[in-house]
C-alpha positions in Angstrom: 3.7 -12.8 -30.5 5.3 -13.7 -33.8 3.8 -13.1 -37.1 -0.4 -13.6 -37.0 -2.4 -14.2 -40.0 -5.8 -13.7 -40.7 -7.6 -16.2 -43.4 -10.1 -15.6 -46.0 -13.6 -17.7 -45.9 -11.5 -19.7 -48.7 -9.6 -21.3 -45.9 -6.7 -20.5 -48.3 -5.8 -17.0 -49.1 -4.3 -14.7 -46.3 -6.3 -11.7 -45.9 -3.8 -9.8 -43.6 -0.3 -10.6 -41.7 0.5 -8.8 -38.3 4.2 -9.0 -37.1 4.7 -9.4 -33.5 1.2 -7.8 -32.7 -0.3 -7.8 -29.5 -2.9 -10.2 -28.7 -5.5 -8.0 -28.4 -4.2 -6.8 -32.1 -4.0 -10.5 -33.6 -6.1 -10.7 -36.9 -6.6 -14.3 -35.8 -4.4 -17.2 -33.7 -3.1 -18.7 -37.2 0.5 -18.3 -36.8 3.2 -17.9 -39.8 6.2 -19.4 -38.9 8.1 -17.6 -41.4 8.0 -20.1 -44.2 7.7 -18.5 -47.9 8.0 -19.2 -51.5 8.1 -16.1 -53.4 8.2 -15.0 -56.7 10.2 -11.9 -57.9 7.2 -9.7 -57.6 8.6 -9.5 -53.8 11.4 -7.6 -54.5 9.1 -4.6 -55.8 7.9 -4.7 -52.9 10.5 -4.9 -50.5 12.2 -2.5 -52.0 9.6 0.1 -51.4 9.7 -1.0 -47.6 13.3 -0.8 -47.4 13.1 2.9 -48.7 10.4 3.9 -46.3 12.2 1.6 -43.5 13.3 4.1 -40.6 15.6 2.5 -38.1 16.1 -0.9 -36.3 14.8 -4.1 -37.7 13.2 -4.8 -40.8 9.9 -6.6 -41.5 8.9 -8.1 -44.5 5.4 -8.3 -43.5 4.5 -4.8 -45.1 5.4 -7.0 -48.5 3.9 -10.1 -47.7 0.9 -7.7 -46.8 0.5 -6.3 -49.9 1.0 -9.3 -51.7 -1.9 -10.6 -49.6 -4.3 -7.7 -50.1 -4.0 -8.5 -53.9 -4.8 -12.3 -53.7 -1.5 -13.5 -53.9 -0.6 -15.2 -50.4 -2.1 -18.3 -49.4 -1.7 -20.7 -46.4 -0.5 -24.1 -45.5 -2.0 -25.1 -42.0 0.8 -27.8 -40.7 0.6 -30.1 -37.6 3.2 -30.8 -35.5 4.9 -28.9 -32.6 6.2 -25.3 -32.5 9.8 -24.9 -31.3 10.9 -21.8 -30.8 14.6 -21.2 -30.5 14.6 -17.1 -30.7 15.7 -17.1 -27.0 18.1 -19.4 -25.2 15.5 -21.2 -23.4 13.9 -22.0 -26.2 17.3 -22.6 -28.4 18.2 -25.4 -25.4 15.0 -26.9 -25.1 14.8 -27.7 -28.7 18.0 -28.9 -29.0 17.7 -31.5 -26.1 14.1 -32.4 -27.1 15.8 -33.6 -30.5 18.9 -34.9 -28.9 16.8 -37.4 -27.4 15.9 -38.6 -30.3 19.5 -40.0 -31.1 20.2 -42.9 -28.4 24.1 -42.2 -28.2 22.8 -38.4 -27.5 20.2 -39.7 -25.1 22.9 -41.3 -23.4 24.6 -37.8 -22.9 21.9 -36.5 -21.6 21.8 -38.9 -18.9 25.4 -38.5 -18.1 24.9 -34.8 -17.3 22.1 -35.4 -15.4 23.4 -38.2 -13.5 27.3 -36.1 -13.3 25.5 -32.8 -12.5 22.6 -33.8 -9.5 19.8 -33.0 -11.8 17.1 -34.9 -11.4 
């Protein structure tokens, strides 16, 4: 699962982010889709990650984390579908979904279809 957020009774402050935790794990369902605006007290921060960082990919979240457990994170509930495009399944799917959007790339997307058998 991607990054999951758990909110304060404020329904604005996050309390607590978990990356990529396990459902059973999941502070809440409230996802972050990895949206910030940060000041330059991140840095601080991420720096003391980065130096306690061991091996393969690095996650902001311990930041974000502490940011959060001093007040200083809140959260935007939007509407509107998730894409995800971190696979190519997804990657494809989003792109057709917007591609017919646009009539002349509609209009491709029938010619495949038609050209290829799909149905």
């Amino acid at each position: 699962m991607p990054g999951l957020i758990a909110i304060a009774a404020d329904n604005l402050h996050v309390t607590d982010i978990v990356e990529k935790a396990p459902r059973e794990e999941a502070p809440s369902l409230e996802t972050s889709i990895g949206r910030f605006l940060y000041t330059p007290e991140i840095f601080d921060y991420l720096e003391k990650g980065w130096q306690e960082h061991k091996e393969g990919e690095y996650f902001h979240t311990g930041a974000v984390r502490a940011l959060a457990e001093a007040g200083k994170v809140v959260f935007k509930r939007i509407e509107g579908e998730r894409l995800d495009t971190g696979a190519p399944e997804g990657f494809l799917e989003t792109l057709l979904k917007y591609a017919s959007t646009i009539p002349e790339l509609k209009a491709v997307i029938g010619r495949f279809k038609i050209e290829n058998y799909l149905t």
